[in-house]
N, C-alpha and C positions, 0 to 999 in steps of 0.2 A: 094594389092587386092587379092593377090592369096587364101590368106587366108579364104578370106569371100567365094571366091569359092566352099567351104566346108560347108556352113551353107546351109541348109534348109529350108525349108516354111514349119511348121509343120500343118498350118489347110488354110481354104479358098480355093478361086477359082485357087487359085497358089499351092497347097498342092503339096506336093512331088519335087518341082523346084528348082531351087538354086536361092538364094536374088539374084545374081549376074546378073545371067540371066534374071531373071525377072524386073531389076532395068531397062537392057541397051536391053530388048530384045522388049520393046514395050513402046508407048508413056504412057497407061494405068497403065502398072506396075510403076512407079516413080509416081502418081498420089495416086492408092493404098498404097503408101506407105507412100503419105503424112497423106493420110488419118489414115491410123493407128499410124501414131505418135502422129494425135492429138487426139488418145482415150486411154483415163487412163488406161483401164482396159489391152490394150496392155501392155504397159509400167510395170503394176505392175504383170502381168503372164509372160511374157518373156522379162525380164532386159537384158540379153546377148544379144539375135536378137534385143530385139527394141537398143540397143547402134549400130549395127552393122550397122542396115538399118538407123540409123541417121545419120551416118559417113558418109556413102554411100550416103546418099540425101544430104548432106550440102558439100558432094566434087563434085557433080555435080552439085550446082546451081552457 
């Protein structure tokens, strides 16, 4: 995990945060983030963070 430590929220209400924190720092951010998995347009602008924050939600559920 250390590593995802380093990545970013580049837009949104989480902009500037780290995935990491935001994952485990509110019930809301894991929520967000499912939600962004399941929109395309995520996925096909940011392939590195969306693999990242998917790793991350599917070792927490």
């Amino acid at each position: 995990m250390e590593n995802n430590k380093k990545v970013i929220m580049p837009f949104g209400k989480y902009a500037g945060e780290y995935v990491e924190d935001i994952l485990y720092g509110s019930d809301s951010g894991k929520d967000y983030f499912k939600f962004l998995l399941n929109q395309e347009w995520f996925e096909k602008k940011y392939k590195g963070l969306y693999r990242v924050v998917k790793k991350l939600v599917e070792d927490e559920d």
